[in-house]
C-alpha positions as CSV (number, residue, x, y, z in Angstrom):
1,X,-40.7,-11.4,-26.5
2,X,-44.2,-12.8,-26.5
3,X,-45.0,-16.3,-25.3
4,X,-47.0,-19.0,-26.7
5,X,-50.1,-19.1,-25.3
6,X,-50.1,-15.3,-24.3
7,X,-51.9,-12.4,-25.7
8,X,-48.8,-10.5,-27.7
9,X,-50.4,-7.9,-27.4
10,X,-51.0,-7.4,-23.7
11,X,-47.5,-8.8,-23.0
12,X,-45.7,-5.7,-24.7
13,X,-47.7,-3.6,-22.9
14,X,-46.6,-5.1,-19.6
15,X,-43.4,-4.9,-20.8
16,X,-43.8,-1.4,-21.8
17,X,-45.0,-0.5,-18.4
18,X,-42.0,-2.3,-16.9
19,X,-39.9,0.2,-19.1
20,X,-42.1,3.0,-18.0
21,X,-41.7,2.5,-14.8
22,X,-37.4,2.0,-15.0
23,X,-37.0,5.6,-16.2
24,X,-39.2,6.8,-13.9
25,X,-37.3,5.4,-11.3
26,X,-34.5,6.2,-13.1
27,X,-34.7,9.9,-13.7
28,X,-36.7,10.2,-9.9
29,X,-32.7,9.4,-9.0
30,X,-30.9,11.5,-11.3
31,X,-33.1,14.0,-10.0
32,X,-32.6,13.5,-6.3
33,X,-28.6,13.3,-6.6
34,X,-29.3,16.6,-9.1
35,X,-27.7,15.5,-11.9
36,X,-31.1,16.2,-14.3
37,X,-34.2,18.4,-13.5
38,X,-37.3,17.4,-15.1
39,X,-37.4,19.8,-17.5
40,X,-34.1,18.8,-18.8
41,X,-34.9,15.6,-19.3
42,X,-38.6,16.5,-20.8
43,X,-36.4,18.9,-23.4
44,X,-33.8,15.9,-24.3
45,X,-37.0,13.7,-24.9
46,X,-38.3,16.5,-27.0
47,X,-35.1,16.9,-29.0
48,X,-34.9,13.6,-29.6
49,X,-38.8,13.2,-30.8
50,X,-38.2,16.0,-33.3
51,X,-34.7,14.4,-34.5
52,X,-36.2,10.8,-35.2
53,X,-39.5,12.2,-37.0
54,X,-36.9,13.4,-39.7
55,X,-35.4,10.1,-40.3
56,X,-36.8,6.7,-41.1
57,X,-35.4,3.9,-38.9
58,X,-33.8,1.0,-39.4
59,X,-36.9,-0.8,-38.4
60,X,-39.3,1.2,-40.9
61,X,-36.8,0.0,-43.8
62,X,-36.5,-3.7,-42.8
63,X,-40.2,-3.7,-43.3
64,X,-40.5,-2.4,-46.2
65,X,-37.9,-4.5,-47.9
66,X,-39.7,-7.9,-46.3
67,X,-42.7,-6.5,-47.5
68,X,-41.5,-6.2,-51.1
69,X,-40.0,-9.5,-50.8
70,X,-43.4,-10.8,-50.0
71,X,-45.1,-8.7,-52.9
72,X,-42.9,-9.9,-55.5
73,X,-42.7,-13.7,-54.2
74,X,-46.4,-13.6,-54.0
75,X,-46.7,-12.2,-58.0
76,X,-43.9,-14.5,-58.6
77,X,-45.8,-17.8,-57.3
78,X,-49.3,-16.6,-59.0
79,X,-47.7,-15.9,-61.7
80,X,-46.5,-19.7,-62.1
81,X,-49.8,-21.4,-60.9
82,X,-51.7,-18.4,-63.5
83,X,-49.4,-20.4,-66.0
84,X,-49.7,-24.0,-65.0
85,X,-53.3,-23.3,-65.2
86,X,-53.1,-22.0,-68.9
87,X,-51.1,-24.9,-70.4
């Protein structure tokens, strides 16, 4: 998670490369012990690309309901000061 003071978005992508650089070590092991080639593991990556494009995530929805919570609030709160105004 970010820290104050910190340029978010330069942080994630440290932490990013930290993640990047875990499964690389990772699968450079599973590799050497053959347990996974590389194209196995670029096929499971693949596999798994193609399955997620065909379903929203959990993520994707959270947003969009906090999003419409913030739409209709918003209307909601304009709508009273649109009123206040009036009277």
């Amino acid at each position: 998670m970010p820290k104050k003071g910190k340029n978010p978005i330069k942080e994630i992508a440290e932490e990013l490369d930290v993640f990047d650089d875990m499964l690389d070590a990772l699968v450079e092991l599973l590799e050497e012990k053959g347990i996974i080639t590389h194209e196995e593991w670029e096929h499971t990556i693949k596999k798994r690309v193609s399955k997620k494009a065909e379903l929203r995530s959990y993520r994707d929805v959270q947003f969009e309901t906090s999003n419409r919570e913030y739409v209709r609030k918003k209307g909601e709160s304009e709508e009273k000061q649109s009123k206040g105004r009036h009277k």
